[in-house]
N, C-alpha and C positions, 0 to 999 in steps of 0.2 A: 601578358596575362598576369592576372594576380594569384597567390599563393593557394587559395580555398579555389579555383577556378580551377587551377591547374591539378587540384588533389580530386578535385570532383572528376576532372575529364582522365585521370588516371585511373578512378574507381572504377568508369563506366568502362573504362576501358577493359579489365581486368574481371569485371563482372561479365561482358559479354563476351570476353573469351570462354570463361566457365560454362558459361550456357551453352557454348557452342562444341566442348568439350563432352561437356553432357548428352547433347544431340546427337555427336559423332560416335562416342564409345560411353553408353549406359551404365557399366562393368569396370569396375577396377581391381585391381588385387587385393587382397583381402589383408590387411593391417596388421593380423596378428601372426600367419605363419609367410607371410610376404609373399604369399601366390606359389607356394609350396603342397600348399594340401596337408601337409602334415609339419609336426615340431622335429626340428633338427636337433639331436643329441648327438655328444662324442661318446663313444666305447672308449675301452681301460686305456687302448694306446694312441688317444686323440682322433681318432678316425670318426668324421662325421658318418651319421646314418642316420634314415627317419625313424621319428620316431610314434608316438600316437596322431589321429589324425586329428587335424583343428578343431575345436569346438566351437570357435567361432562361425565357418564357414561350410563344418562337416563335411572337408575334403572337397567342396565343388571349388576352391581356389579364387574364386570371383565374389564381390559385393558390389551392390548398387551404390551410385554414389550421393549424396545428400543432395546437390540441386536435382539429377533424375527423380527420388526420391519426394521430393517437394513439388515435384511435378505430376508424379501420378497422382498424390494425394488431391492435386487442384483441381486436375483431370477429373478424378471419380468423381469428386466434389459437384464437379460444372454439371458432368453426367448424368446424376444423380437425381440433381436438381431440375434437371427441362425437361424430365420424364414426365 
């Protein structure tokens, strides 16, 4: 196989794991407090504790993930449309 052949059948590769990552688990952890719900601070003597709750995710700990995301969008779309 040749070089561009072989990056193609890796992409596709790697694209339909995503898809199918997507299909199995919609949800991922949420980016900014890492599926904590809340910001981890230390007190005076180094001791973790929570601290406010994410304002990314507003404590639900979960976000949808972009290909899910790109999919409902398509979804509503197609929906929408053959109404």
């Amino acid at each position: 196989m040749t070089l561009p052949a072989l990056a193609s059948a890796c992409l596709l590769a790697v694209t339909l794991c995503y898809v199918a990552l997507c299909a199995v688990s919609p949800f991922g952890n949420c980016r900014k407090c890492r599926g904590f719900g809340f910001h981890l601070k230390k007190d005076r003597k180094g001791r973790l504790k929570p601290g406010k709750v994410c304002r990314r995710c507003h404590g639900d700990r979960k976000r949808i993930r972009v290909g899910r995301h790109l999919y409902n969008v398509a979804a509503r779309l197609h929906r929408n449309g053959t109404r």
